[in-house]
C-alpha positions in Angstrom: 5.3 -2.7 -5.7 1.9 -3.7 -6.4 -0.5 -3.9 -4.4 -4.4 -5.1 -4.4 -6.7 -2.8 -2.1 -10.1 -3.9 -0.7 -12.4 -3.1 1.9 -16.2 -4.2 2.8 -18.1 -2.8 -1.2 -14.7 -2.3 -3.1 -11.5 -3.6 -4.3 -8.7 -2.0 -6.7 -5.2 -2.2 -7.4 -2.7 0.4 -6.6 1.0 0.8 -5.9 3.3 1.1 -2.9 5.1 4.8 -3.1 7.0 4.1 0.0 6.8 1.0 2.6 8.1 0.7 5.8 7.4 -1.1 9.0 4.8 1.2 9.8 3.2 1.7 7.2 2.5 2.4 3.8 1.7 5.2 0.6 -0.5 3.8 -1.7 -1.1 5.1 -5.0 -4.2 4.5 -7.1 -6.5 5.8 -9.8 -10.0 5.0 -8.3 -11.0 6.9 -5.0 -11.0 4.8 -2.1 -14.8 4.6 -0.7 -14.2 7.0 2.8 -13.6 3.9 5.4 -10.9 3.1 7.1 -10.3 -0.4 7.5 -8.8 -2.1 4.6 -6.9 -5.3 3.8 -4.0 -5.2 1.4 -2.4 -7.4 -0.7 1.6 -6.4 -1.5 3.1 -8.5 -4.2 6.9 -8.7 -4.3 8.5 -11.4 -6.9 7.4 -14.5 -5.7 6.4 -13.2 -2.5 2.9 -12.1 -1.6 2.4 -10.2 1.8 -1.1 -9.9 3.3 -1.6 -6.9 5.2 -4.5 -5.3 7.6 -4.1 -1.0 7.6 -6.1 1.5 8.6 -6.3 4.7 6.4 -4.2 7.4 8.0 -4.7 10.6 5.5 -6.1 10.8 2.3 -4.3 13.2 -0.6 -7.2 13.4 -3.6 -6.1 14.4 -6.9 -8.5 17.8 -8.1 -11.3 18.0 -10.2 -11.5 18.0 -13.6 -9.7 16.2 -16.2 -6.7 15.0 -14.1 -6.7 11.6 -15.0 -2.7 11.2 -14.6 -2.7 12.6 -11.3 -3.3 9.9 -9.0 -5.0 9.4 -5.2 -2.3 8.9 -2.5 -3.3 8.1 1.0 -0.6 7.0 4.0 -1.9 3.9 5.8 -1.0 2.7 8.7 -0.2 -1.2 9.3 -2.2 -2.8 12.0 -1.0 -6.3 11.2 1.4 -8.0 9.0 3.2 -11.6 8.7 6.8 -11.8 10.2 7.9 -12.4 6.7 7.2 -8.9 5.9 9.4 -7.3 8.7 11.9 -9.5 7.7 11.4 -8.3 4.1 11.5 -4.5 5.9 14.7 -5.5 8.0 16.3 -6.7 4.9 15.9 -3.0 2.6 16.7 -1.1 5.3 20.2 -3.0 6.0 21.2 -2.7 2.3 20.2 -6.0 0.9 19.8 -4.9 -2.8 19.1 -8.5 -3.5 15.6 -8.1 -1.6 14.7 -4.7 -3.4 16.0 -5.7 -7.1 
């Protein structure tokens, strides 16, 4: 899923690698500046979550010419709207129709 990224200085978009109520493992190109804090933006069909994380761990691709390795960090939901459990409660019971 997509997602758009942003803090206080930067915003990007990435890409969700796993979700869960919990949290979150974003994928991106750019380098997240080194805060924790960030708002996120998950887009779903017609659905668009807003989410509050805090960065959790940080996986960085290695120097060089790596361009097709991307950034991965695990972030940790401090807030979400109910619709986004429900949205949680509904891929882990099997509802194809929420994940297709």
């Amino acid at each position: 899923m997509l997602v758009n990224i942003s803090g206080p200085g930067f915003e990007q978009l990435g890409l969700t690698a796993n979700v869960s109520r919990g949290g979150l493992l974003l994928v991106t190109t750019h380098m997240i500046p080194d805060q924790k804090d960030l708002s996120i933006m998950l887009a779903f069909r017609d659905e668009l979550f807003e989410l509050q994380g805090e960065i959790r761990w940080m996986l960085m691709r290695p120097q060089g010419n790596y361009e097709d390795t991307p950034h991965r960090m695990g972030v940790r939901l401090l807030s979400a709207p109910n619709a986004f459990y429900q949205f949680i409660q509904d891929l882990e019971a099997g509802d194809h129709r929420s994940a297709d």
